[in-house]
C-alpha positions, 0 to 999 in steps of 0.5 A: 493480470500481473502486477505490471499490469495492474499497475498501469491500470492504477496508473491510467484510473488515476489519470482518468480522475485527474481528467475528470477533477479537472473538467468537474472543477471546471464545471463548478467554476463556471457554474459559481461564477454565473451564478454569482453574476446572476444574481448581482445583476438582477437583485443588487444595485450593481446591475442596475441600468446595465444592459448584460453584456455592459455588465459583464464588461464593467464587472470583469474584474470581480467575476474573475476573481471570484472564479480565481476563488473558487478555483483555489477553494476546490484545489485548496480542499482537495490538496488539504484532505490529500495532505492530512491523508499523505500522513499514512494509512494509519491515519486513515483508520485512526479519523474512522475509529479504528484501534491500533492492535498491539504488536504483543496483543494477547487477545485470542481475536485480534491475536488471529486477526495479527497472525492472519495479516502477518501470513500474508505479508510475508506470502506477498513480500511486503512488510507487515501493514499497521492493524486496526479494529474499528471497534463501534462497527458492528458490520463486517467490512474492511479496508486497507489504506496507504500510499505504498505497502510500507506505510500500509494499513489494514483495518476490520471492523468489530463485527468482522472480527467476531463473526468471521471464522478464520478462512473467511477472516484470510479470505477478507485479507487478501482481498484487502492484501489485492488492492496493497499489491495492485495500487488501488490502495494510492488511488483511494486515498488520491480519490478522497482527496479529489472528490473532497474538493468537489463535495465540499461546495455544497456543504458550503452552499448550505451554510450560505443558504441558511446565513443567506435566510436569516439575512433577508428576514431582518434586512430592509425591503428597499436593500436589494442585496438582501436576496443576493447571499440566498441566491447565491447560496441556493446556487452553491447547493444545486452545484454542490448536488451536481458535484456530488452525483459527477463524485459517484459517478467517477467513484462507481466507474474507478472502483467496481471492476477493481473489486472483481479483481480483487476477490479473483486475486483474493481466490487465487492467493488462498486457492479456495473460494469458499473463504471469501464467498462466506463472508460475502454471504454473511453480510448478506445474512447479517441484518447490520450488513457492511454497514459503516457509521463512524465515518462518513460512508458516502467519503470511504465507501469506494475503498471498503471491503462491502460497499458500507452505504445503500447506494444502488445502480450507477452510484454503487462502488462495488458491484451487487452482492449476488454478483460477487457470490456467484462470481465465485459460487455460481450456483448460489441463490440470492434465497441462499443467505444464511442467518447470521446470529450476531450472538454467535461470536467467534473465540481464538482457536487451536491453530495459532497456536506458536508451537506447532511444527514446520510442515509443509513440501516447499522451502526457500531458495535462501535456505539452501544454496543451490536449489534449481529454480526457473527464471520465469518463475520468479517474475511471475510471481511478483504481485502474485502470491498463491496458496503455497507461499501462504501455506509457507509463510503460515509455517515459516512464522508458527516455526520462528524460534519463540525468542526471535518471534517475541522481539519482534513485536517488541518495540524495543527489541525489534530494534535490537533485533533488526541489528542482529538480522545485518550483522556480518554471517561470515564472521570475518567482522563480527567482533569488530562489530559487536565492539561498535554495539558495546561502545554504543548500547552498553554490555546488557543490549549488546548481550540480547543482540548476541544472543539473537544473532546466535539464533540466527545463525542456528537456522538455515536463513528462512527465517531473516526476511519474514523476520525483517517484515514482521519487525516493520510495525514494531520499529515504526513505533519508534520514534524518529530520532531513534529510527535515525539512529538505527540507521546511522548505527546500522551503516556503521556496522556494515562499514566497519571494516572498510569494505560491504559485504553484499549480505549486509547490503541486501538487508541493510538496503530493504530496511532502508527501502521501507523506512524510508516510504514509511517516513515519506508515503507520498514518495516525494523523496524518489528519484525522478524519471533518469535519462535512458542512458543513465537507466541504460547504464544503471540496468547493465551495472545491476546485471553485472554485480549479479553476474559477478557475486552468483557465478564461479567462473569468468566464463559463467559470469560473462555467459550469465550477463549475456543471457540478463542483456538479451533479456532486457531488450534492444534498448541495452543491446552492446555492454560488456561484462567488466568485474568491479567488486572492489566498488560493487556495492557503491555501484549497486546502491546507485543503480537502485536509485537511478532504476526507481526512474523506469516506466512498469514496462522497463520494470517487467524488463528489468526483473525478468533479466534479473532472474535470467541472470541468476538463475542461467546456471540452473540453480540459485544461490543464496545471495542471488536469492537475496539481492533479487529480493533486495532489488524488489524491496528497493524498487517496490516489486512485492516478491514473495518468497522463492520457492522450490519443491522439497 
C-alpha cells in the first residue's frame, strides 16, 4: 500500500467512526431519554393518572429537552477531549506520564533512543517528532501522537528503553514512524476523542446511582420521586456499559489491521524482521508484558505499540501476539518466548558514537548536480522509507560537522542556525544580509551565524535538510513571539534585495510549512477544498516554474513541461508553457496553497508530474531536488531523501 493509499484508508476509517459516533450517540439519546421517561411515569408524581401516551403528549417538552441535553453533553465531552488533545502530541504523552527528552541529553539511553528517532526522521522526510519516556512504565510499549508529522510526538515507555537493544528499539520506531507517515496517528487522537463522549456516560451514571442511593435512604416513603434519580441512574449505567462495549467494538475493528501494516512497513524501512519480532517476543517473555498503568489503558490502548490491557477476542486492538510473530517469523512457537530478565538492562554503546566516518553506496541528488534519477522512483518513495535511506540517514547525522550537530539541538542556536540554512549560497546578497543580522542581533550572534554558514558551504548540501528537520524540536521550544520573529526576520533576509532566489524559497517555505502545523495541529488554517480551475491552473503554473528553473533551453523546457502535463491527466490537457521568472516565486508560493485543496488522487497525480518534469532530462539538478522536496513539505508528502547509486 503507497502512501496515497494509505492515506485514504485513514480517510475512510474515520468516516466510518464518525458514522458510528453518530448512530451510538443516537442510541444513547434515545436510551437516556426513555429512561428518563420511564421512570418519572411509574415512580413520580407527574405520571400520576396518565395513560402513556397522555404522558408523552403532556411531557413532550421536558423529554426533548432532555434528549437536547444529552446530546450536547456527548457532543460536549467528545469535542472537550479533542480540544485539550488538538494541543499536540506532546500533550498526549505529557497527560500519560511521559518526560520530554532533552534535545543535548547526555544519558547513553535516551541519547540512543534520540539518535534512533532522528534516523528516522530524516529516513522518512519529516521533522524530527517530540520524545518522551514515560518513566513509571515498566512494560515495553510505545506510541506516537499528533495531528500531523510536524507536531508529532514519540513516546516509549521506561521499560522499552532499558530492555531493548538497538535494533529491536529501530524496529519499535518505525513501527511507531508507520502509523506518523500513513495517518493513524490523527485518527487515535480523533478516536479518543469520540469514544470519550460515548464512555463518559457511564461514569456519570454511577455518581447518579450512588447520590440516587443516598437520596432514597433519608427521603420519605410517601415521596414518590425518591426512586426516580437511582432509576435514572441505574439506567446511565446499563447505557454507559452498552457504550462501552459499541466503544471496543469500533476501536478492535479501526486499529487491529493498521497494526499488521505497521509491523510490515516497520520490516520494510529496516529490511529485517528480527528487530521488531524481538521485541514483540520480549513482551511476550517479559512478565509486566506491555502493560500501561499511568493512563488509563482501556482510553489509549488503540494507539500503542502492545495492546497495554488484557482485552482478548472481539475487544482486543491489536491482534494476538503469536500472530504478530509469526507474521514475521513463521516458524515461532508460542513455547519459544524467551525470559526477559528485568535485571538485565541495556547501557549506550559504541555505535552512537558522533565520530564515526561517512560510509555507505548512496548519496543525495542535492549533493551533486546532475545525478540521474527516475521519475517513478521518487513518487514511489514518498511515505515509503527502506533500509538504504535509514543506512543513509544514520551516516548522514553521525557525518554532521560536530558545530552544526550541537547547534541544532540548542534551543538557542538552533535559531541562529535555521538563519544560516537560508541565507543566499550564491552569494550575490550575502553581505547585504549579514548587514540585516548585524543590525538585528548584534556582532557576537552575527559572528556564530557566520561561522555557521561557512560550514555550510564547505559541505556539498547533504547536510541542509537532515539539518533543517533535526533543528524542529529544538526551535519549537522557543517561545511564540520568538517563532514569529524568526519568521519575520527570515522573509527579510530572502527579500533584501527585492528578488527571491528559488533556494531561499525552498528552505524558507519548509520552515514555514512545519511551524505553521506546529503552531496549528488541527490544520484549521489550511486552504480549503479550491475549485478545479484554480487547482487546474495552480498545478500547471507549479510544472512551469520547474520546468523553467531545471532546464538550459526553451526547447527542453517546453519538452519537460509537456511531459509533467501528460502526466497529470486529462483534467490538464491544454496549457502552455509561458517563462515568468521575474514573479515565479510569488506564483509558487500561491500555488502551494491553493494545491493543499487537492483529494490523495490529485495529490499522486501531481507528484508523479513533478517528478516526470524534473527528471525529463535523465538527470536531476539541485534546485529540482530541492523544490520536489519544498513541494512535499508544503503539501504534506513525507519525501525521503533522493537517492541515487555512488
Amino acid at each position: 500500500m503507497n502512501f496515497f493509499s494509505a492515506q485514504d484508508q485513514a480517510r475512510r476509517s474515520s468516516r466510518r467512526l464518525v458514522a458510528a459516533y453518530i448512530v451510538a450517540t443516537i442510541a444513547i439519546v434515545l436510551g437516556v431519554t426513555a429512561i428518563v421517561g420511564f421512570a418519572l411515569f411509574n415512580f413520580s408524581q407527574s405520571g400520576y393518572g396518565y395513560t402513556p401516551g397522555q404522558f408523552i403528549r403532556e411531557q413532550t417538552a421536558l423529554l426533548f429537552g432532555i434528549a437536547l441535553l444529552t446530546t450536547v453533553f456527548i457532543l460536549g465531552s467528545s469535542l472537550y477531549k479533542i480540544s485539550r488533545l488538538s494541543a499536540g502530541g506532546g500533550r498526549v504523552a505529557v497527560d500519560m506520564g511521559g518526560t520530554l527528552v532533552p534535545t543535548d541529553v547526555q544519558d547513553p539511553l535516551r541519547r540512543r533512543l534520540r539518535n534512533v528517532v532522528e534516523e528516522m526522521a530524516i529516513a522518512s522526510g519529516v521533522p524530527v517528532p517530540e520524545i518522551y519516556v514515560m518513566e513509571e512504565e515498566r512494560g515495553i510499549n510505545a506510541f506516537a501522537a499528533g495531528f500531523s508529522p510536524s507536531d508529532a510526538a514519540i513516546a516509549v515507555t521506561r521499560g522499552t528503553l532499558e530492555l531493548l537493544d538497538r535494533d529491536e528499539l529501530q524496529g519499535v520506531i518505525a513501527h511507531e514512524f508507520s502509523h506518523i507517515l500513513n495517518g493513524d496517528m490523527k485518527l487515535n487522537v480523533r478516536l479518543m476523542g469520540v469514544l470519550f463522549g460515548i464512555m463518559v456516560l457511564g461514569l456519570i451514571g454511577r455518581m447518579v446511582v450512588r447520590g440516587g442511593y443516598h437520596s432514597s435512604i433519608v427521603s420519605s416513603r410517601r415521596n414518590r420521586n425518591a426512586p426516580v434519580v437511582l432509576i435514572v441512574g441505574l439506567g446511565l449505567v446499563i447505557l454507559g456499559g452498552i457504550g462501552v462495549f459499541f466503544a471496543r467494538m469500533i476501536k478492535a475493528s479501526v486499529s487491529r489491521q493498521r497494526e499488521y501494516l505497521a509491523d510490515a512497513s516497520a520490516v520494510q524501512f529496516t529490511r529485517q524482521s528480527d528487530g521488531i519480532a524481538s521485541a514483540l517476543k520480549k513482551i511476550g517473555g517479559y512478565s509486566e508484558g506491555s502493560t500501561i498503568s499511568a493512563a488509563d489503558p482501556e482510553e489509549v490502548s488503540h494507539m500503542l505499540f502492545g495492546s497495554g490491557t488484557s482485552l482478548m477476542g472481539m475487544f482486543a486492538t491489536h491482534p494476538p501476539l503469536v500472530e504478530r510473530i509469526q507474521a514475521l517469523d513463521p516458524s515461532f512457537k508460542e513455547g519459544d518466548f524467551p525470559r526477559v530478565d528485568p535485571r538485565q538492562r541495556r547501557v549506550g554503546t559504541a555505535d552512537e558514537s558522533r565520530h564515526a566516518a561517512f560510509a555507505g553506496n548512496t548519496t543525495t541528488a542535492f549533493a551533486s548536480g546532475g545525478a540521474k534519477v527516475r521519475a517513478d522512483s521518487i513518487a514511489e518513495t514518498v511515505g515509503q522509507p527502506e533500509k538504504e535511506h535509514v543506512e543513509f540517514a544514520r551516516n548522514v547525522r553521525r557525518s554532521i560537522p560536530e558545530e552544526l550537530y550541537d547547534a541544532a539541538h540548542s534551543s538557542e542556536l538552533a535559531f541562529l542556525l535555521s538563519l544560516a540554512l537560508v541565507l543566499d549560497q550564491s552569494k550575490r546578497t550575502i553581505d547585504r544580509q549579514f548587514s540585516l543580522l548585524q543590525e538585528q542581533l548584534g556582532s557576537e550572534r552575527t559572528q556564530l551565524v557566520r561561522r555557521y554558514y561557512d560550514e555550510l558551504s564547505a559541505s556539498n548540501g547533504e547536510y541542509r535538510l537532515p539539518l533543517l528537520e533535526i533543528t524542529f524540536p529544538a526551535l519549537k521550544l522557543r517561545p511564540m513571539p520568538e517563532l514569529a520573529y524568526l519568521v519575520e526576520l527570515t522573509n527579510r533576509l530572502i527579500e533584501v534585495d527585492g528578488e527571491i532566489e528559488l533556494y531561499e524559497f525552498c528552505f524558507y517555505r519548509i520552515m514555514m510549512s512545519s511551524l505553521g502545523q506546529a503552531i496549528d495541529p488541527t490544520g484549521k488554517r489550511e486552504v480549503r477544498r479550491s475549485r478545479r480551475q484554480d487547482l487546474q491552473s495552480a498545478a500547471t503554473d507549479l510544472l512551469r516554474i520547474l520546468a523553467d528553473h531545471g532546464h538550459d533551453s526553451d526547447q527542453d523546457r517546453i519538452a519537460a513541461f509537456e511531459v509533467g502535463i501528460a502526466t497529470l491527466g486529462p483534467w490538464a490537457q491544454g496549457a502552455k508553457y509561458t517563462s515568468d521568472r521575474e514573479h515565479s516565486v510569488e506564483k509558487l508560493n500561491h500555488s502551494l496553497d491553493v494545491l493543499l485543496g487537492l483529494n490523495s488522487k490529485g495529490q499522486e497525480s501531481l507528484l508523479r508530474a513533478v517528478s516526470a518534469t524534473a527528471a525529463h532530462d535523465g538527470e536531476l539538478s539541485v534546485s529540482e531536488a530541492e523544490l520536489i522536496r519544498a513541494v512535499c513539505a508544503t503539501l504534506n508528502y513525507p519525501l525521503p531523501p533522493i537517492l541515487v547509486q555512488r
